[in-house]
N, CA and C atoms as an extended XYZ file, in Angstrom:
270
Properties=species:S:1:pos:R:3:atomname:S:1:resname:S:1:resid:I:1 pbc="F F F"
N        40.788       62.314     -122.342 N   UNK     1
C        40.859       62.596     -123.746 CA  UNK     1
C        39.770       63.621     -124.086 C   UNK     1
N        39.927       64.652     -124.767 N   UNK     2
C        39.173       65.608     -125.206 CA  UNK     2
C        38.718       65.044     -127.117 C   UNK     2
N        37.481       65.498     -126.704 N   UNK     3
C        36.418       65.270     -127.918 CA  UNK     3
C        36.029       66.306     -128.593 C   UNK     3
N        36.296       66.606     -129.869 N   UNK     4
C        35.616       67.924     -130.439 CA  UNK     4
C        34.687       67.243     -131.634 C   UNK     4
N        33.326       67.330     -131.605 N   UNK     5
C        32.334       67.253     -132.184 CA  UNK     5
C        32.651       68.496     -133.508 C   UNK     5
N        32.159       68.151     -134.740 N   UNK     6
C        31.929       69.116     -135.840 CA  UNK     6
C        30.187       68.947     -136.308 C   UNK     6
N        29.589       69.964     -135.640 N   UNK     7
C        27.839       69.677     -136.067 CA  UNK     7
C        27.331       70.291     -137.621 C   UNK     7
N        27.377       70.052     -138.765 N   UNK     8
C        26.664       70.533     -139.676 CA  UNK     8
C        25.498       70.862     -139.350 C   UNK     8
N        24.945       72.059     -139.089 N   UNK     9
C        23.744       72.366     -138.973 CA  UNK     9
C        23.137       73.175     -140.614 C   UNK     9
N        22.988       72.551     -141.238 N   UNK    10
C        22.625       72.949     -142.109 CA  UNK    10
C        21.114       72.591     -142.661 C   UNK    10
N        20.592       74.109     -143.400 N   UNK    11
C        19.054       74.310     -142.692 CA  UNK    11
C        18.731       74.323     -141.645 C   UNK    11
N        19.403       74.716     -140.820 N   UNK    12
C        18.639       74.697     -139.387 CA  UNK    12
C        18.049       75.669     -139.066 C   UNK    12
N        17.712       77.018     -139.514 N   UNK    13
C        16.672       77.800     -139.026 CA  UNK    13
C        15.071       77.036     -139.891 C   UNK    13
N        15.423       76.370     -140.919 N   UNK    14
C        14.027       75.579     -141.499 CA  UNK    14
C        13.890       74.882     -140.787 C   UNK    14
N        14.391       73.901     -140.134 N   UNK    15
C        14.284       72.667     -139.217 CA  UNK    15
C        13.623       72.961     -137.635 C   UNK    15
N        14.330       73.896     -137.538 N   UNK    16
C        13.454       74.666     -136.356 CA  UNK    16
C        11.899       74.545     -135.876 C   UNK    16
N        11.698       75.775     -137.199 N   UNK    17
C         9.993       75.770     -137.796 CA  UNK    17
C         9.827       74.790     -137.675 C   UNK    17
N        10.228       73.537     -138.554 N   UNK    18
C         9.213       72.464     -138.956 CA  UNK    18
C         9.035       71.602     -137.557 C   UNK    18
N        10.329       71.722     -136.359 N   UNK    19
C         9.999       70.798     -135.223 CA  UNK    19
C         8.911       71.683     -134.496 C   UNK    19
N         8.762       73.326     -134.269 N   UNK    20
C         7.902       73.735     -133.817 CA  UNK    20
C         6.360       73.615     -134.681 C   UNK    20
N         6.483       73.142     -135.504 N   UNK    21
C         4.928       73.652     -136.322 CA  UNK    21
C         5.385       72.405     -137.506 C   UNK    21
N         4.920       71.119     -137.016 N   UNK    22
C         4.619       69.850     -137.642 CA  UNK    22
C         4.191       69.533     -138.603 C   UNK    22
N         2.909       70.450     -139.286 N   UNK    23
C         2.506       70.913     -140.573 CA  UNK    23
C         3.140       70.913     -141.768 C   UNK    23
N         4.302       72.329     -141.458 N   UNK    24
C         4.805       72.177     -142.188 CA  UNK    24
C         5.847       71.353     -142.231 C   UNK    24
N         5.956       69.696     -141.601 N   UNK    25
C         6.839       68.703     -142.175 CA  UNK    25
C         6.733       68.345     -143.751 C   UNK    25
N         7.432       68.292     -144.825 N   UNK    26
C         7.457       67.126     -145.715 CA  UNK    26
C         6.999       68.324     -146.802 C   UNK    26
N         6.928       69.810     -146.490 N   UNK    27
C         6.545       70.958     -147.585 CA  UNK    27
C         7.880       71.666     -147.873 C   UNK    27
N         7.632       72.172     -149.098 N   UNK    28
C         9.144       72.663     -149.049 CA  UNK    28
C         8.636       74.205     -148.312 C   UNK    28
N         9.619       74.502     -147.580 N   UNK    29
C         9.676       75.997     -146.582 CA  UNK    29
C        10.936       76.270     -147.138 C   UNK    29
N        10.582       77.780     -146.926 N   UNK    30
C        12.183       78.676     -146.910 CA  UNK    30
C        11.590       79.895     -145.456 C   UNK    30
N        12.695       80.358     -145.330 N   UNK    31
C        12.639       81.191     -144.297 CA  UNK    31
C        13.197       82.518     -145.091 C   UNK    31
N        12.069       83.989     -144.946 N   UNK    32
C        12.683       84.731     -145.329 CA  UNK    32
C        11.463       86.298     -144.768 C   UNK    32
N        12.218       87.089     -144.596 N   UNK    33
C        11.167       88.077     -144.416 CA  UNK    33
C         9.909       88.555     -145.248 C   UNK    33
N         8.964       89.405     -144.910 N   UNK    34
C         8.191       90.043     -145.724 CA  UNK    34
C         8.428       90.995     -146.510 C   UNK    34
N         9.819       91.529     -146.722 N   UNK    35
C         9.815       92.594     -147.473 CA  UNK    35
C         9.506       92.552     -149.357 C   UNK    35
N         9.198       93.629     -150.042 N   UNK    36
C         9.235       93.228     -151.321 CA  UNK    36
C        10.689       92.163     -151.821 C   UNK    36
N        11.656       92.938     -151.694 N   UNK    37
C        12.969       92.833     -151.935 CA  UNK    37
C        13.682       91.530     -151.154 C   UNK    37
N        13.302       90.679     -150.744 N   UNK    38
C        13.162       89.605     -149.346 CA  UNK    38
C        13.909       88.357     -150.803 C   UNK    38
N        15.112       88.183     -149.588 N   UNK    39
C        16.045       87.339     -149.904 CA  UNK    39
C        15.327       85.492     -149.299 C   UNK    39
N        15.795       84.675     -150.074 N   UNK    40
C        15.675       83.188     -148.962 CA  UNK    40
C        17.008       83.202     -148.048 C   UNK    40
N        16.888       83.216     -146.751 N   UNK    41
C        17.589       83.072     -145.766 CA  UNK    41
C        17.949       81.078     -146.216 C   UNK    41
N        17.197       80.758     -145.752 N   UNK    42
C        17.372       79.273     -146.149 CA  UNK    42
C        16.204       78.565     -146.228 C   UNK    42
N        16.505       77.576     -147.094 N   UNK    43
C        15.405       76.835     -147.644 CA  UNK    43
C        15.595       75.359     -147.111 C   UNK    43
N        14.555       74.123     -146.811 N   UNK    44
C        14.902       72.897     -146.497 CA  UNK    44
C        14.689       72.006     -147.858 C   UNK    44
N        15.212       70.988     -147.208 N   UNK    45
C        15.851       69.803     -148.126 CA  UNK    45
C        14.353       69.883     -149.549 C   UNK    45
N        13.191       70.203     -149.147 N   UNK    46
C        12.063       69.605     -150.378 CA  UNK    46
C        11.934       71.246     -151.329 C   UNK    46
N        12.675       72.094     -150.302 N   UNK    47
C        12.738       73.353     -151.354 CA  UNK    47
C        13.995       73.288     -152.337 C   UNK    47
N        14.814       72.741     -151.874 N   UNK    48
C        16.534       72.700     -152.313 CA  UNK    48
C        16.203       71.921     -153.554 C   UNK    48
N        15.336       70.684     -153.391 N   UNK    49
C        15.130       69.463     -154.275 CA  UNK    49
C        14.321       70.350     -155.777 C   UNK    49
N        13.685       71.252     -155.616 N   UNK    50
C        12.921       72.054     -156.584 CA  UNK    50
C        13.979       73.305     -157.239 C   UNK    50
N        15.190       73.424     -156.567 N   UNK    51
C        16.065       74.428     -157.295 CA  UNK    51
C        16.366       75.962     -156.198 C   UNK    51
N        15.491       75.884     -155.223 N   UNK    52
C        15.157       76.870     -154.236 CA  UNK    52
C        16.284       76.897     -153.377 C   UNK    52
N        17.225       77.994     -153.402 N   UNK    53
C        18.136       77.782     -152.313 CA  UNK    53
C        18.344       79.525     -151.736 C   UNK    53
N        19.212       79.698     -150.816 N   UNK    54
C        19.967       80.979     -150.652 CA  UNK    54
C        20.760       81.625     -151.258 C   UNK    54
N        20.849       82.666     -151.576 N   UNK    55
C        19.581       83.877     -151.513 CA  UNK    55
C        19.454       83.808     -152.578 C   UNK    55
N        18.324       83.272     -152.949 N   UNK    56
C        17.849       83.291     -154.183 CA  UNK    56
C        16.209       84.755     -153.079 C   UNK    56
N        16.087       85.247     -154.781 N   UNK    57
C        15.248       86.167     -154.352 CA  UNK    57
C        13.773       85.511     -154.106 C   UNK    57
N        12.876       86.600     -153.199 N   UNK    58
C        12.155       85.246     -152.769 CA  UNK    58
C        10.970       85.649     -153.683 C   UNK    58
N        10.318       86.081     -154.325 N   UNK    59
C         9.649       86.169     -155.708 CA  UNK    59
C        10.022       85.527     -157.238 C   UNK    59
N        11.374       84.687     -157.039 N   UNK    60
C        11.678       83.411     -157.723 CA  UNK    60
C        11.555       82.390     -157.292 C   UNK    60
N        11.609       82.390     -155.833 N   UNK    61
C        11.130       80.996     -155.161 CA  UNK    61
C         9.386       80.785     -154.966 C   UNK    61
N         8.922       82.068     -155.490 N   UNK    62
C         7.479       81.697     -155.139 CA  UNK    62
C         6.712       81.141     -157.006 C   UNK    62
N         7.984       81.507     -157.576 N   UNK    63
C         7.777       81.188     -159.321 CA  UNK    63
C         7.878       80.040     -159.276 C   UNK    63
N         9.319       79.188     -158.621 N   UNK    64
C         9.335       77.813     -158.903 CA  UNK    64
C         8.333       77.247     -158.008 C   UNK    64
N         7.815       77.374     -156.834 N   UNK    65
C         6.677       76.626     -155.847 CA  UNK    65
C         5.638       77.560     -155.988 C   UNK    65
N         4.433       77.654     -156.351 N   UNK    66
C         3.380       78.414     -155.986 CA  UNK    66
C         2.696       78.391     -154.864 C   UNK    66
N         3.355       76.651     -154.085 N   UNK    67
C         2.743       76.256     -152.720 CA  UNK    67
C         3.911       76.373     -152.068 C   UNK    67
N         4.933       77.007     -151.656 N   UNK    68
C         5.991       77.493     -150.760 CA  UNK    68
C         5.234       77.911     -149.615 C   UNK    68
N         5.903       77.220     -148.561 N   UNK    69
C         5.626       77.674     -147.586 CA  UNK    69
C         6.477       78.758     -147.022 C   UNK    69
N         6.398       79.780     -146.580 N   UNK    70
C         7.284       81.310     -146.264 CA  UNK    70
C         7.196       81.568     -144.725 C   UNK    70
N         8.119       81.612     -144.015 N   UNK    71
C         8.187       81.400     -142.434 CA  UNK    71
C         9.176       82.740     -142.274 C   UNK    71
N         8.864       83.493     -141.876 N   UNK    72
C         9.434       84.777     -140.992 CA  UNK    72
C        10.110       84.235     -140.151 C   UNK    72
N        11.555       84.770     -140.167 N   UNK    73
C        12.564       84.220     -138.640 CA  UNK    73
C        11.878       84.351     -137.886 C   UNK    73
N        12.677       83.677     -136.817 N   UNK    74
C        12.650       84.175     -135.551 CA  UNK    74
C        13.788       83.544     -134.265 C   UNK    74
N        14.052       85.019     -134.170 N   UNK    75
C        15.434       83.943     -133.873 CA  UNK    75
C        15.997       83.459     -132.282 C   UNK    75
N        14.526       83.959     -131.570 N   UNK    76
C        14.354       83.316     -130.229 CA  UNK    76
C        13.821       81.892     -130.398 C   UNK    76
N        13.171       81.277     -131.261 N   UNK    77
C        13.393       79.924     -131.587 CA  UNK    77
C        14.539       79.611     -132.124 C   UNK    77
N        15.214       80.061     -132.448 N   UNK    78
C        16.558       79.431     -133.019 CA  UNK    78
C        17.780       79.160     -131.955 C   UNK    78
N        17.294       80.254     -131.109 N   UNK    79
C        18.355       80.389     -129.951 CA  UNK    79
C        17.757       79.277     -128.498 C   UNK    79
N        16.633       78.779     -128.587 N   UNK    80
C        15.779       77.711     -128.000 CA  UNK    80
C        16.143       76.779     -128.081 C   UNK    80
N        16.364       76.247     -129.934 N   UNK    81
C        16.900       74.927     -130.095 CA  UNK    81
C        18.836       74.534     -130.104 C   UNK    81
N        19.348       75.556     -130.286 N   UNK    82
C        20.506       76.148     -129.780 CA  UNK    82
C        21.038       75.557     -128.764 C   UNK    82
N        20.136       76.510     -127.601 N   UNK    83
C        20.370       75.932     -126.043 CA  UNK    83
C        20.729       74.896     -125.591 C   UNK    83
N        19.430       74.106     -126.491 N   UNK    84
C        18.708       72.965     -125.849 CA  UNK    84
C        20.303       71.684     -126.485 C   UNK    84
N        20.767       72.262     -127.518 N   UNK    85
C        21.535       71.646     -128.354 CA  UNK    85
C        23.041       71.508     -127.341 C   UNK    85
N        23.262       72.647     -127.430 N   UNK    86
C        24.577       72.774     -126.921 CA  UNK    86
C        24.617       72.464     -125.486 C   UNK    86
N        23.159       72.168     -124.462 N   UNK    87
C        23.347       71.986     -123.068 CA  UNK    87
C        22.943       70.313     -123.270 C   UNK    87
N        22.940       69.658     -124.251 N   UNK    88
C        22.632       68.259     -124.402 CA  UNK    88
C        23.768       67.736     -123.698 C   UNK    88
N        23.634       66.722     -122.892 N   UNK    89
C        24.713       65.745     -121.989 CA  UNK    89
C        25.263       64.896     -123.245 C   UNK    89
N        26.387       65.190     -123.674 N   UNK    90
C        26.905       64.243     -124.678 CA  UNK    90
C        27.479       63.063     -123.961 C   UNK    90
């Protein structure tokens, strides 16, 4: 019998960060570049809870949190936990 799994990965480039860098557990993070013009790629569950989502611009997300945490992709960690995901022995 064949099994097809459906994974919601949602937030998962935030979730990433927060398993690599523990710190920021339990803060609201968004992930988004440095540019002026810098969109939220995605935000996790304690940014979402404050109104903070995608793509919201990210100089409105720093209006509603003044303590936002701001994480630059990266998307060789993303492709790390990925791996590690999809080569899991189900």
């Amino acid at each position: 019998m064949k099994v097809i799994f459906h994974i919601d990965m949602n937030s998962f480039f935030a979730s990433c960060h927060q398993v690599a860098n523990p710190h920021l557990q339990g803060k609201p993070l968004v992930v988004a570049n440095s540019s002026r013009q810098a969109v939220v790629t995605t935000a996790n569950y304690e940014a979402r809870q404050l109104g903070i989502n995608s793509p919201m611009p990210l100089y409105k997300a720093k209006e509603i949190c003044h303590h936002l945490e701001i994480v630059k992709q990266d998307f060789g960690l993303y492709v790390d936990f990925a791996q590690k995901l999809f080569n899991f022995n189900w």
